[in-house]
C-alpha positions as CSV (number, residue, x, y, z in Angstrom):
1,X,0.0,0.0,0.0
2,X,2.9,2.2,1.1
3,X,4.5,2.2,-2.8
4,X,1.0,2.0,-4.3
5,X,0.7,5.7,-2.6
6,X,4.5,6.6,-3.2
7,X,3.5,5.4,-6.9
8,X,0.6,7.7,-7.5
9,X,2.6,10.9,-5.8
10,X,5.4,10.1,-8.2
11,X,3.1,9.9,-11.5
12,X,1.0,12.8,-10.7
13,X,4.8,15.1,-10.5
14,X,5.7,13.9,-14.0
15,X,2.3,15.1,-15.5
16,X,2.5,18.2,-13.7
17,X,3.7,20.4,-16.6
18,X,0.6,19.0,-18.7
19,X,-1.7,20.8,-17.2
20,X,-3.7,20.8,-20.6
21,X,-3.7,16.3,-20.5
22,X,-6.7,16.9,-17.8
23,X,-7.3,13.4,-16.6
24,X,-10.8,13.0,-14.7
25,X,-10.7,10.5,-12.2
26,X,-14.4,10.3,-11.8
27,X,-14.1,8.3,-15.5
28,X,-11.2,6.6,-15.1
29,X,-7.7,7.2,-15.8
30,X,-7.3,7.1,-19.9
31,X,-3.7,6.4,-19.7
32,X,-3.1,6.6,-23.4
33,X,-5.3,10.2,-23.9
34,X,-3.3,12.1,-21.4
35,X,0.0,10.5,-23.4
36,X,-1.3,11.7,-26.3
37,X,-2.3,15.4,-25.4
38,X,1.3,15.9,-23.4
39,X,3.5,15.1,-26.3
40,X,1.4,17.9,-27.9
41,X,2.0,20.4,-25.6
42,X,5.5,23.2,-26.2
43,X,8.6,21.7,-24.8
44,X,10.5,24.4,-23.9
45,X,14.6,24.4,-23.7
46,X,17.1,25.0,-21.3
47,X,17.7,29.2,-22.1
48,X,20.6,31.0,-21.0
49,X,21.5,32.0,-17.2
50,X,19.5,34.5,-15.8
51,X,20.6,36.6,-13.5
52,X,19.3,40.3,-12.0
53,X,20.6,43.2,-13.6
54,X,21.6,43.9,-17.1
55,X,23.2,40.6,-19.2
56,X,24.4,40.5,-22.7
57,X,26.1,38.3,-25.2
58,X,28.6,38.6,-28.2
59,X,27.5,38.4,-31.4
60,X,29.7,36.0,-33.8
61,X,28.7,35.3,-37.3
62,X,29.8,33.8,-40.5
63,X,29.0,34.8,-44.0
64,X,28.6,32.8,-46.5
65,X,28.2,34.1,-50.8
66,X,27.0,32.1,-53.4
67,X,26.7,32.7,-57.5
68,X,25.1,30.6,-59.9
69,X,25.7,26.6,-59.6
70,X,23.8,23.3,-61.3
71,X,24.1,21.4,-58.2
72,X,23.9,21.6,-53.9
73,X,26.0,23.8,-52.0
74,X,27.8,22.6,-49.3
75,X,29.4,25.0,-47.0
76,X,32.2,24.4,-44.7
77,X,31.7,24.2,-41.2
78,X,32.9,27.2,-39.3
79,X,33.2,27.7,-35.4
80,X,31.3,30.5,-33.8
81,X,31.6,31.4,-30.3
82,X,29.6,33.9,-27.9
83,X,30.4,35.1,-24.2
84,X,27.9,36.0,-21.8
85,X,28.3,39.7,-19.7
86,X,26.4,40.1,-16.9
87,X,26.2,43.4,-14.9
88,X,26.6,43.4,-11.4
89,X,26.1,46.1,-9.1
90,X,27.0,46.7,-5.2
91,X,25.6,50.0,-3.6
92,X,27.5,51.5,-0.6
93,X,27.3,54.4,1.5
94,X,29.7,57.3,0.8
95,X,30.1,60.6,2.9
96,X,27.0,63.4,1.9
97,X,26.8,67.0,2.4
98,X,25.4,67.9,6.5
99,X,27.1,64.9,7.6
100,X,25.0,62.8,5.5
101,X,25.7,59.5,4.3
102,X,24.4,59.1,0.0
103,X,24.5,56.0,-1.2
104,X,26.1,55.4,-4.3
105,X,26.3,52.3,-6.8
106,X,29.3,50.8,-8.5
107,X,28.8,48.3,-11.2
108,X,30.9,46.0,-13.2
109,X,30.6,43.6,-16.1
110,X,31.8,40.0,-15.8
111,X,32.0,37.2,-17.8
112,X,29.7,34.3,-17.6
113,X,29.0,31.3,-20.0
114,X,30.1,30.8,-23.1
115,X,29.0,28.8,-26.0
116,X,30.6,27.7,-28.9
117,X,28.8,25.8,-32.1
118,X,29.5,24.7,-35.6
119,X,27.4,25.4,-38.3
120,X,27.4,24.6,-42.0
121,X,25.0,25.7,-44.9
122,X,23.6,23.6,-47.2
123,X,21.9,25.4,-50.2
124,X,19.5,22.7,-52.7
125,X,19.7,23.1,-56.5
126,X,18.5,26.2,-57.8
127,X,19.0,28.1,-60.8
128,X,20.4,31.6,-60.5
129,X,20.9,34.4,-63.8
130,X,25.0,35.0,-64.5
131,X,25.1,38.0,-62.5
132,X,23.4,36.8,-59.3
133,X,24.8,36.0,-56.2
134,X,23.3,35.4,-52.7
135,X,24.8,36.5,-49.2
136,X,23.6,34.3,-46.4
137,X,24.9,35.1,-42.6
138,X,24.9,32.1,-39.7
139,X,25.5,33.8,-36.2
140,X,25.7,33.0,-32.4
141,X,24.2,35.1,-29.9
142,X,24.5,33.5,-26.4
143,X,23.4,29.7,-27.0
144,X,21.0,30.6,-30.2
145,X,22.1,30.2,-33.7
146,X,20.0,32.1,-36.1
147,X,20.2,32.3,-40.1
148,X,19.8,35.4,-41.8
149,X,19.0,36.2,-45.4
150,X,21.0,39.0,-46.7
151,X,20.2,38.6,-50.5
152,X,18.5,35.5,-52.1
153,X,17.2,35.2,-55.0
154,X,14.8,32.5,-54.1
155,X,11.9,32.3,-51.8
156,X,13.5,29.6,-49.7
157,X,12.3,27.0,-46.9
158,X,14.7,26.5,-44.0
159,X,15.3,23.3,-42.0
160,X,17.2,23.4,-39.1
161,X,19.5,20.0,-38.1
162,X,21.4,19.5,-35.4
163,X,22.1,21.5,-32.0
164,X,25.5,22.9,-31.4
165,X,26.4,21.4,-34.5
166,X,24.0,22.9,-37.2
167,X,23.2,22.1,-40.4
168,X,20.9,25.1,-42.2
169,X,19.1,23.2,-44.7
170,X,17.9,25.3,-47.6
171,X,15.4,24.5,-50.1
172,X,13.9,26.7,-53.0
173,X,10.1,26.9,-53.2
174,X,9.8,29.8,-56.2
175,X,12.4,32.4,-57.6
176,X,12.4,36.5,-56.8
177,X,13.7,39.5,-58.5
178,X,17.3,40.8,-57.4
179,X,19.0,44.1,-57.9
180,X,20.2,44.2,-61.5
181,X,23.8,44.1,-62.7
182,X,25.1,47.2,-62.0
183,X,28.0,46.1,-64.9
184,X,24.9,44.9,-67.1
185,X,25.0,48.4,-68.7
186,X,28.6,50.3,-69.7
187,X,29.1,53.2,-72.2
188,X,29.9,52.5,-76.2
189,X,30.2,56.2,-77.0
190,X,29.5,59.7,-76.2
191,X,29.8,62.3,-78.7
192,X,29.0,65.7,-80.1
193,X,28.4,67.0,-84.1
194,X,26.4,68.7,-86.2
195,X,24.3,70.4,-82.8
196,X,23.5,66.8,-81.7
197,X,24.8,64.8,-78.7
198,X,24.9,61.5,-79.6
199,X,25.3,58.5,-77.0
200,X,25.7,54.5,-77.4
201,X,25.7,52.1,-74.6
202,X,26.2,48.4,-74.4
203,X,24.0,45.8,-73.0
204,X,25.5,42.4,-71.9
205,X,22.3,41.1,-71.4
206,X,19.8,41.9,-73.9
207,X,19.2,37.8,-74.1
208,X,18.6,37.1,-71.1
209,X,16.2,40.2,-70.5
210,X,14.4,39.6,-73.8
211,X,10.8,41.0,-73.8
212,X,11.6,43.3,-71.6
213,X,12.2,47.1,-71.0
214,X,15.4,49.5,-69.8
215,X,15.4,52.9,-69.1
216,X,18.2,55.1,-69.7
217,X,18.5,58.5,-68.0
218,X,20.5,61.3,-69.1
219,X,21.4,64.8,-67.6
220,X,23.7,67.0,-69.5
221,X,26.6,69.1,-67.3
222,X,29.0,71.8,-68.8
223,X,32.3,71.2,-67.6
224,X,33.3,74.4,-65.9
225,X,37.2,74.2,-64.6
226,X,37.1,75.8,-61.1
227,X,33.7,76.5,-60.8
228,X,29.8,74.3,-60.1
229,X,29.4,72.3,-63.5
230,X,26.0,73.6,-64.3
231,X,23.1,71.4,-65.3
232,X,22.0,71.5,-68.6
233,X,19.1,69.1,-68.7
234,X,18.0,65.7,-68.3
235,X,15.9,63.3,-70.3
236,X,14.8,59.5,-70.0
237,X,15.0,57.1,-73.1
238,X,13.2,53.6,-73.0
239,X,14.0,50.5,-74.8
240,X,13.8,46.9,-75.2
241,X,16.2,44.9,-74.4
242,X,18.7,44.8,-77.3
243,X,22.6,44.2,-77.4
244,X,22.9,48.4,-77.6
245,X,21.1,51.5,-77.3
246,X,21.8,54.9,-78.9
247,X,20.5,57.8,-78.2
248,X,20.6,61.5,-80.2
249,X,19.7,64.8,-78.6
250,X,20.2,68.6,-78.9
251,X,20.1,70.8,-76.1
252,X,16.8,71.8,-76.5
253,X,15.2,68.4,-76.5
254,X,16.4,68.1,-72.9
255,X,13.9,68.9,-70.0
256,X,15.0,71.6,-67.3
257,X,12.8,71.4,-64.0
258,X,12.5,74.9,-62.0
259,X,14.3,74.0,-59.0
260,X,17.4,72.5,-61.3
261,X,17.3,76.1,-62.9
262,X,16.9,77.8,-59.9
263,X,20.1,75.6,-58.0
264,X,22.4,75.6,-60.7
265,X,25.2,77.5,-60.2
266,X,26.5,77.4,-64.5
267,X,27.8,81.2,-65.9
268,X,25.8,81.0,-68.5
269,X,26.4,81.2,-72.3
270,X,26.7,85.0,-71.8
271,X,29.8,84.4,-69.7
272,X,31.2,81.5,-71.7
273,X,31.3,83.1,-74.8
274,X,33.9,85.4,-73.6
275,X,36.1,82.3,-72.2
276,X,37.1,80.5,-75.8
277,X,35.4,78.7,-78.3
278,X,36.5,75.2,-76.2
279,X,33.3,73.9,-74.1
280,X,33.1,70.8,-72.8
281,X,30.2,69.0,-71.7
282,X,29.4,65.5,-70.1
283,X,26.6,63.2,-69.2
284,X,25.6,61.6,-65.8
285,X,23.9,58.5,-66.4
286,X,22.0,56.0,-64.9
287,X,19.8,52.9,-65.7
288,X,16.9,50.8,-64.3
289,X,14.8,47.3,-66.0
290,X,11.6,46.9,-66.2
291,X,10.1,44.0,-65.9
292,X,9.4,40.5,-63.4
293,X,13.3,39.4,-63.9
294,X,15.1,42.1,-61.7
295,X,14.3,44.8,-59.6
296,X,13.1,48.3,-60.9
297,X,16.2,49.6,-58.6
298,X,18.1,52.7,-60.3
299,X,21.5,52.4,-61.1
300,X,24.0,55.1,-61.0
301,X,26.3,54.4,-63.7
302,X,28.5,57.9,-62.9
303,X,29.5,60.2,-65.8
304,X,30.8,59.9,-69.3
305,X,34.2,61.6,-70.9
306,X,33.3,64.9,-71.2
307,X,33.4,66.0,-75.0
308,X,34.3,69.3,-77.0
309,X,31.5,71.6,-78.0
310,X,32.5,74.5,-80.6
């Protein structure tokens, strides 16, 4: 009877936690119920110390970068390591105005635990365009490992294996648009003649963006040696994708906003007259796609030579 009892007290400690596995005795005890319903309930893992006051952990991570492949990526394993810091603080008296003693507090970090875990990336089949490359980071903060996306171009599912040494399983469920290639795009030639600007630019991907659009946008600067350049104008030119682009222009074709007129700081044709029949102007350029392949990001592209106007 005595270990019947001492039975019964034992069991009814070990289904404490499950509060929700209600057993009614007034029924009978349905042994294989309250089984059930505990294995459902959240287990919940041994956490970091805790301890009063302030406590924080170093951050280690690892960074792994990725461009196009036909077949799984396997990472190497890499150690990360994180220390614990927890603030402590005394308080004692100290000597006050009127003969007064103030209490004053003096604090101090000091190391606790540390943990230290391998991890290793694992990245299924997946197709990515030439120019695309994705940045994963894997870091440690106190005893949690956590994976971060930095730039995919996949919608990816992520399966975590192992503890305190991690596999990050990823596996591509559909693809998503990335920042184009800010190379994708390079000048072929900027010129001046007969009162017309005329500028050719490259594209080393007018396959693989077929059907789709590019914008090119121009604003025209006179160089002026030791002074602001002064804005000119600016204009946008679309296309479809094709292996090159040219575009012709006068001065006059170019649009001019009001506050770009009112901010620019150029002399003037007035003035430049006087200063020799040599002007030189330049473009600053820039591109963006259009279209479900990339992002409709704008790239600065910088400026072109400048070239001679007489």
């Amino acid at each position: 009877m005595k270990n019947s009892i001492i039975s019964a007290i034992v069991s009814m400690g070990f289904l404490a936690p499950y509060a929700g596995a209600e057993v009614n005795f007034d029924r009978g005890v349905d042994v294989k119920a309250a089984i059930t319903e505990a294995a459902g309930a959240d287990v919940v893992l041994p956490a970091a110390d805790r301890y009063p006051g302030y406590t924080r952990y170093t951050r280690d991570c690892a960074s792994f970068s990725y461009g196009p492949s036909d077949t799984d990526i396997m990472s190497e394993r890499v150690w990360l390591q994180s220390t614990e810091y927890v603030q402590e603080c005394h308080t004692s008296m100290h000597p006050g105005p009127n003969n007064t003693q103030v209490p004053v507090q003096h604090c101090y970090e000091r190391p606790g635990q540390t943990w230290r875990e391998t991890v290793q990336l694992n990245i299924k089949q997946r197709k990515l365009l030439p120019w695309e490359r994705e940045s994963f980071d894997i870091c440690l903060e106190g005893p949690w490992s956590s994976l971060y996306v930095v730039e995919a171009g996949y919608k990816y599912n992520e399966r975590r294996i192992g503890n305190y040494d991690t596999l990050f399983e990823l596996t591509p469920q559909y693809k998503i648009a990335t920042r184009p290639d800010e190379n994708g795009l390079s000048i072929g030639e900027f010129s001046y003649a007969g009162g017309k600007y005329s500028f050719k630019v490259n594209d080393a991907w007018a396959k693989e963006y077929a059907g789709e659009k590019v914008v090119i946008k121009v604003d025209l600067f006179r160089d002026v040696p030791g002074w602001f350049d002064g804005f000119r104008g600016g204009k946008e030119f679309m296309f479809s994708a094709a292996p090159g682009y040219e575009m012709s222009f006068a001065e006059s074709d170019l649009a001019r906003s009001p506050v770009a007129e009112m901010n620019s700081h150029d002399k003037g044709y007035e003035v430049i007259a006087d200063e020799g029949p040599a002007l030189k102007f330049y473009l600053k350029w820039g591109f963006k796609r259009l279209g479900s392949i990339s992002t409709n990001d704008f790239i600065d592209k910088g400026h072109t030579p400048s070239v001679v106007v007489n």
